[in-house]
C-alpha positions in Angstrom: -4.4 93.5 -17.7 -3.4 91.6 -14.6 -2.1 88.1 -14.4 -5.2 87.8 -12.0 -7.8 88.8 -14.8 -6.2 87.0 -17.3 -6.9 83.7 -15.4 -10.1 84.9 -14.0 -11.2 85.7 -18.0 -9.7 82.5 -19.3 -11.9 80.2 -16.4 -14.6 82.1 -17.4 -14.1 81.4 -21.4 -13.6 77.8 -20.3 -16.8 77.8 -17.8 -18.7 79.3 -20.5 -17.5 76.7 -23.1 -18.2 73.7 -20.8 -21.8 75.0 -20.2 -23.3 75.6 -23.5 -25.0 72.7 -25.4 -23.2 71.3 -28.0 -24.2 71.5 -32.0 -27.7 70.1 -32.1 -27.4 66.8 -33.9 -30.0 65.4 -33.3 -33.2 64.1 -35.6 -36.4 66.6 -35.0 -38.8 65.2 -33.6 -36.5 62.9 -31.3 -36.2 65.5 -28.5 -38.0 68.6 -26.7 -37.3 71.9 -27.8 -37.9 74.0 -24.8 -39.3 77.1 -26.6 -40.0 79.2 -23.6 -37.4 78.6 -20.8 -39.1 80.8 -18.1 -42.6 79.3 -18.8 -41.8 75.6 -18.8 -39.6 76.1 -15.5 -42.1 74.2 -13.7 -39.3 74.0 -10.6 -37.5 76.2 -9.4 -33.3 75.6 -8.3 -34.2 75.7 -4.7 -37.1 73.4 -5.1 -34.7 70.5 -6.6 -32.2 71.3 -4.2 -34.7 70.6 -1.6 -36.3 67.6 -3.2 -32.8 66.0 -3.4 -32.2 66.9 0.2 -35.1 65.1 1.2 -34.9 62.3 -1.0 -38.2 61.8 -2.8 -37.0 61.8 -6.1 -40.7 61.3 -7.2 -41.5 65.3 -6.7 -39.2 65.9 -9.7 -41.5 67.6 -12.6 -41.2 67.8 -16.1 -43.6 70.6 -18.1 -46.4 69.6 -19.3 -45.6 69.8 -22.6 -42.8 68.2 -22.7 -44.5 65.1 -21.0 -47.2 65.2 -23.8 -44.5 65.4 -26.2 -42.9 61.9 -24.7 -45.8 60.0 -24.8 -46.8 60.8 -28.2 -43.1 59.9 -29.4 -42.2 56.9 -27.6 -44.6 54.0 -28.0 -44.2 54.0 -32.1 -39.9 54.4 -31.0 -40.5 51.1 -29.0 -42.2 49.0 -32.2 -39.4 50.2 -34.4 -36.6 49.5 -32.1 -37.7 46.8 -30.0 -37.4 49.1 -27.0 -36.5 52.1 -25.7 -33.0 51.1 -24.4 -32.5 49.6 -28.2 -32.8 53.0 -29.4 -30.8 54.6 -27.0 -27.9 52.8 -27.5 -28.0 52.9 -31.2 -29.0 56.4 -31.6 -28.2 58.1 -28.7 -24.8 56.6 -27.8 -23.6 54.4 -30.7 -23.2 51.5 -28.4 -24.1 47.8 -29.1 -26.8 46.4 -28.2 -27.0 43.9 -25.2 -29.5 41.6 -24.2 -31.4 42.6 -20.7 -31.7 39.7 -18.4 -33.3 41.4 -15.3 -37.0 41.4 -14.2 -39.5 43.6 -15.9 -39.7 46.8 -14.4 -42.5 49.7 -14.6 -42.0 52.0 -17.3 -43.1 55.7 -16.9 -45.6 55.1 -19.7 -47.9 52.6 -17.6 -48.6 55.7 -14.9 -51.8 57.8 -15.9 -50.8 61.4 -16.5 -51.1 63.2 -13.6 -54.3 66.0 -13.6 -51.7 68.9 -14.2 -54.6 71.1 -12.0 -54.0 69.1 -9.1 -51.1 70.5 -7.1 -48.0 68.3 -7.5 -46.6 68.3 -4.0 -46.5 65.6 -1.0 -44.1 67.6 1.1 -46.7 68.7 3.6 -48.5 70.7 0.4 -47.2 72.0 -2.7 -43.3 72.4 -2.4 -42.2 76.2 -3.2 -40.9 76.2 -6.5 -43.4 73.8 -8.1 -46.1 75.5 -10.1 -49.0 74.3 -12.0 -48.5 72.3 -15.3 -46.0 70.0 -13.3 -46.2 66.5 -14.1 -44.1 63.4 -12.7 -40.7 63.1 -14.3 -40.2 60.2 -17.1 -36.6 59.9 -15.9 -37.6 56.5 -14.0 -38.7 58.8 -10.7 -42.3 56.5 -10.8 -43.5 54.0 -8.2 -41.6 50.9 -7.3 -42.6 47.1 -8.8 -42.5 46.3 -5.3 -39.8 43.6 -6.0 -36.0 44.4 -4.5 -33.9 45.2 -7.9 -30.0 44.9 -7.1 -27.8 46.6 -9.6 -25.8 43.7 -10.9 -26.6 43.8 -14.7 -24.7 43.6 -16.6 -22.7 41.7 -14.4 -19.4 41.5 -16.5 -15.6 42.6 -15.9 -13.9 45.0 -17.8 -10.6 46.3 -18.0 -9.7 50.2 -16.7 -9.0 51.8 -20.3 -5.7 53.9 -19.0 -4.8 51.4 -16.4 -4.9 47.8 -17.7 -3.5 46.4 -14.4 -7.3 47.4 -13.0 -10.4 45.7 -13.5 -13.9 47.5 -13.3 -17.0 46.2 -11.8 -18.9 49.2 -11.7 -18.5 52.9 -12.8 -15.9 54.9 -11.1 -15.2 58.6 -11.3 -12.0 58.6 -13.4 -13.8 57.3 -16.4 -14.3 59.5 -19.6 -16.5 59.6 -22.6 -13.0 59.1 -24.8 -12.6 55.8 -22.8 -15.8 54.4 -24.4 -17.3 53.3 -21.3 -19.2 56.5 -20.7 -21.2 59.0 -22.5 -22.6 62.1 -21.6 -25.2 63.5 -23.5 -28.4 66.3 -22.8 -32.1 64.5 -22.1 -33.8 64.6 -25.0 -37.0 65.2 -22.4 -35.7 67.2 -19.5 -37.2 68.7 -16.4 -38.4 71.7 -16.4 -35.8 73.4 -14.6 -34.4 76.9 -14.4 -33.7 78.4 -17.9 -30.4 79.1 -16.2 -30.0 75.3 -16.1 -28.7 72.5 -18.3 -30.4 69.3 -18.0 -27.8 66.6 -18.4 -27.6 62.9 -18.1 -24.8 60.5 -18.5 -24.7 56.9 -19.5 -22.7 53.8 -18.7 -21.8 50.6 -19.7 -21.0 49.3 -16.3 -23.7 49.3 -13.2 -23.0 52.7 -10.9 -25.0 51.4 -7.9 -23.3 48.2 -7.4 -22.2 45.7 -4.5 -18.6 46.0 -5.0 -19.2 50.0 -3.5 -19.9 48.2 0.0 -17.1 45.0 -0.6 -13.8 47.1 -1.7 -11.1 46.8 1.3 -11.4 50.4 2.1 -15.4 50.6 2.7 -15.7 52.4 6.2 -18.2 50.5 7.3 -18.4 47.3 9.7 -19.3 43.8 8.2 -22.8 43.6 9.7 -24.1 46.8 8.7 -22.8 46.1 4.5 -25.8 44.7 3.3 -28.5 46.7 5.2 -27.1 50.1 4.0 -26.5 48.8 0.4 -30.4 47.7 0.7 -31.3 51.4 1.9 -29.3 52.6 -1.5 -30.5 50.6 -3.6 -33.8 51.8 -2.3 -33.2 55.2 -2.4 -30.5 55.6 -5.1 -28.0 58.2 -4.5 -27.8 61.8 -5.3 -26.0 64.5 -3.7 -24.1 68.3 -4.7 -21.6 69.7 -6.1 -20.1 73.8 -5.8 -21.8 74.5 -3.1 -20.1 76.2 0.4 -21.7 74.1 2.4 -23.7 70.7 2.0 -27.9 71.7 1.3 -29.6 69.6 4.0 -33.7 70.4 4.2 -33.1 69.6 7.6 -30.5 72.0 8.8 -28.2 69.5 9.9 -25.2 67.4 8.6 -23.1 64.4 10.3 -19.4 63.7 9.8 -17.8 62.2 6.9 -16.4 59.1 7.2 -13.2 58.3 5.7 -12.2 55.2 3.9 -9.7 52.3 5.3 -7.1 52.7 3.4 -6.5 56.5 4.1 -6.5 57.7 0.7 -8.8 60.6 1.7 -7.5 64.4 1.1 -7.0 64.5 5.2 -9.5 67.5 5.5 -12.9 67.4 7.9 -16.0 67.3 5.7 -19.2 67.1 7.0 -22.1 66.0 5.0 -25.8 66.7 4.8 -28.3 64.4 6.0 -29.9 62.3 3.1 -32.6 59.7 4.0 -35.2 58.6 1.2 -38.4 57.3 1.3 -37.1 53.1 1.6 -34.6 54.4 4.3 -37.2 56.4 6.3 -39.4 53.5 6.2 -36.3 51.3 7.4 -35.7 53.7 10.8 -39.3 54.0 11.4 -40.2 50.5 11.5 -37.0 49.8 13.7 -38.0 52.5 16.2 -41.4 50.4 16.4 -40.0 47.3 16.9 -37.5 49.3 19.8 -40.7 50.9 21.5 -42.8 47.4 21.3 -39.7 45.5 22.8 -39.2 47.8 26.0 -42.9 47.8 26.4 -42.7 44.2 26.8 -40.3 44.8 29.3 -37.3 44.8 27.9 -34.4 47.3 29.2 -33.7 50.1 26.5 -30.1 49.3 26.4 -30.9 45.6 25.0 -30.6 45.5 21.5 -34.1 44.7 19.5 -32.4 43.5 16.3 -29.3 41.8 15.3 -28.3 45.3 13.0 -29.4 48.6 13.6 -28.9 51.7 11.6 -29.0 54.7 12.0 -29.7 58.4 10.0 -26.3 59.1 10.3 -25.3 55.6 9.2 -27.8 55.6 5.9 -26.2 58.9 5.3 -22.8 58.0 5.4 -24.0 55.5 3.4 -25.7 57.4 0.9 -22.2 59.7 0.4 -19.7 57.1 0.1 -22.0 55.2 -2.9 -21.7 57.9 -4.5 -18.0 59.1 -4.5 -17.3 57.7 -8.0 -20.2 60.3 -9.7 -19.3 63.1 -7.4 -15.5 62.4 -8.5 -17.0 62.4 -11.8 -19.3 65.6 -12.0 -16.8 67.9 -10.6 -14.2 66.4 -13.4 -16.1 67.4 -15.4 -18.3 70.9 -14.2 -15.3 72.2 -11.9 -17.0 73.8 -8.9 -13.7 76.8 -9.3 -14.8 77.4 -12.9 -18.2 78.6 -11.7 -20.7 75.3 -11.9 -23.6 74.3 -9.3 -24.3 70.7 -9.8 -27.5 68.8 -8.5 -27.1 65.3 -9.4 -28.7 61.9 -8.8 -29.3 58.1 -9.7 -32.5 56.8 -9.5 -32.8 53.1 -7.3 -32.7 50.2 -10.1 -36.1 49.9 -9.4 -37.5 52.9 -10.7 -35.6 53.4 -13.8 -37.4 53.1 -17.5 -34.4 51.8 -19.2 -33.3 49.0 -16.8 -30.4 47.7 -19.1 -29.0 51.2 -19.4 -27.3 52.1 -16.2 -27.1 56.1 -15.7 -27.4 59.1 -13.3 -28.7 63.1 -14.2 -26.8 66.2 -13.4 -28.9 69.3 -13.2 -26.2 71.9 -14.5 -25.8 75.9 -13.4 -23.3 78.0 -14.1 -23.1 81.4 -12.1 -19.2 82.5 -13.7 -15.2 81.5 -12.7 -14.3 82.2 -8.8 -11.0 83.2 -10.0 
């Protein structure tokens, strides 16, 4: 045997290893059990893959069954716990529990279930790899309070766990489950992916989405543009790719990636696809009205119509570098040269149905080592 195929066999041991599920632990009951992975694979990969691209997180599915299965099993979870959140963190991650200061926010339980014989789509009709028995996602994918939710609970400092001469704010890709401050578990009610697929989600105690992403020293982005595209974030959440040769884009196209101020970058030209959700799309469109009113008032096209102006190239950018501490994370810990496809994302504060719980989902493939 070849030095060559001895690496190649031991990635593929450790792919293999780092894609299985661990021991079930957990109380029947408490979770789905998928029992037929091909029938409750209400998407297909290239159906997330394009939903993420396009940014409506909403069009994400669960099966049927497992939606029923939720609903039945929450509400009597909430009386006993005081919560959901209550029960996640003493069941589900063994962490203490913290009072939630933040405004109330929707939970998936207040939507009506969707007719599952109504087509689930909105992408100019049913989006290929959606199939009947789809319904709306529980992972906090549901409609907005309407109210602007900033990520800043909790609000607390916290000192880096291998690096005491740091202090955290928010989560950053180095962070592991040993450290305490993160756990990464699989949903207890996951989409109904692939059967190829691992649905997993992980959890931490500080915010991900947070205002420090836009105030560090090295954010590439001027002053005056800070708080728009943290607004368009927020909005949107953040979601993005990992393992793949080229960046997905639904649209076909991708803009450069910026680099940060400090120059701490690997030095290599990236380019990244374009990523504009349903609060940034709203953003452009209603700026490209206020440009057309404006010059048909007269004014020359070259004026500016509004003190900041973004862009889809700008909300983009934006949208990558919020989320370079989970991409840092992810492919830490699914290596993209061990053989793993990642499709990850974290929902806007917004829409999530554990607000005091901060977290982001990674939909999981593994397709063998490239060694």
């Amino acid at each position: 045997m070849t030095m060559e195929s001895v690496a190649s066999s031991a990635g593929s041991s450790r792919g293999r290893e780092l894609f299985e599920p661990p021991v079930e632990t957990r109380v029947p009951g408490s979770f789905h059990v998928v029992r037929d992975p091909s029938g409750e694979a209400v998407m297909s990969w290239d159906y997330i893959v394009k939903i993420l691209s396009e940014g409506d997180l909403d069009q994400l599915q669960r099966h049927k069954s497992c939606d029923d299965g939720y609903r039945a099993w929450a509400p009597p979870i909430k009386l006993q716990y005081g919560g959901l959140e209550n029960y996640i963190r003493k069941t589900r991650l063994g962490w203490p529990a913290e009072q939630y200061k933040g405004p109330v926010l929707p939970s998936m339980l207040d939507r009506p279930q969707r007719d599952s014989s109504i087509p689930t789509g909105a992408l100019g009709g049913e989006p290929t790899g959606a199939k009947t028995g789809a319904v709306p996602a529980a992972s906090g994918a549901c409609t907005p309070n309407g109210s602007r939710v900033v990520e800043t609970w909790p609000e607390k400092t916290l000192p880096h766990p291998r690096n005491p001469d740091t202090v955290l704010r928010c989560f950053t890709g180095d962070l592991q489950d040993e450290d305490g401050l993160t756990k990464t578990i699989l949903n207890d009610w996951p989409y109904g992916i692939p059967a190829d697929a691992r649905h997993w989600v992980v959890w931490s105690k500080l915010p991900i989405i947070h205002p420090v992403l836009f105030q560090d020293p090295d954010t590439p982005f001027s002053q005056d543009l800070r708080e728009e595209l943290y607004d368009c974030v927020t909005g949107d959440g953040v979601r993005g790719f990992t393992g793949f040769a080229s960046p997905p884009t639904a649209q076909n196209y991708t803009f450069p990636r910026l680099s940060s101020r400090n120059g701490d970058d690997d030095g290599e030209e990236q380019r990244i696809a374009s990523i504009a959700g349903n609060v940034t799309r709203a953003r452009l469109a209603a700026q490209n009205s206020a440009a057309e009113a404006s010059h048909a008032n007269g004014a020359s096209p070259h004026q500016p119509h509004a003190a900041v102006e973004i862009t889809e190239e700008l909300a983009s950018q934006a949208h990558y570098w919020a989320g370079r501490h989970i991409r840092q994370y992810v492919e830490r810990r699914w290596p993209p040269h061990l053989g793993f496809q990642t499709a990850w994302f974290c929902n806007p504060p917004g829409l999530r149905t554990v607000p005091g719980l901060s977290h982001f989902h990674v939909v999981v493939r593994y397709h063998g080592s490239e060694n």
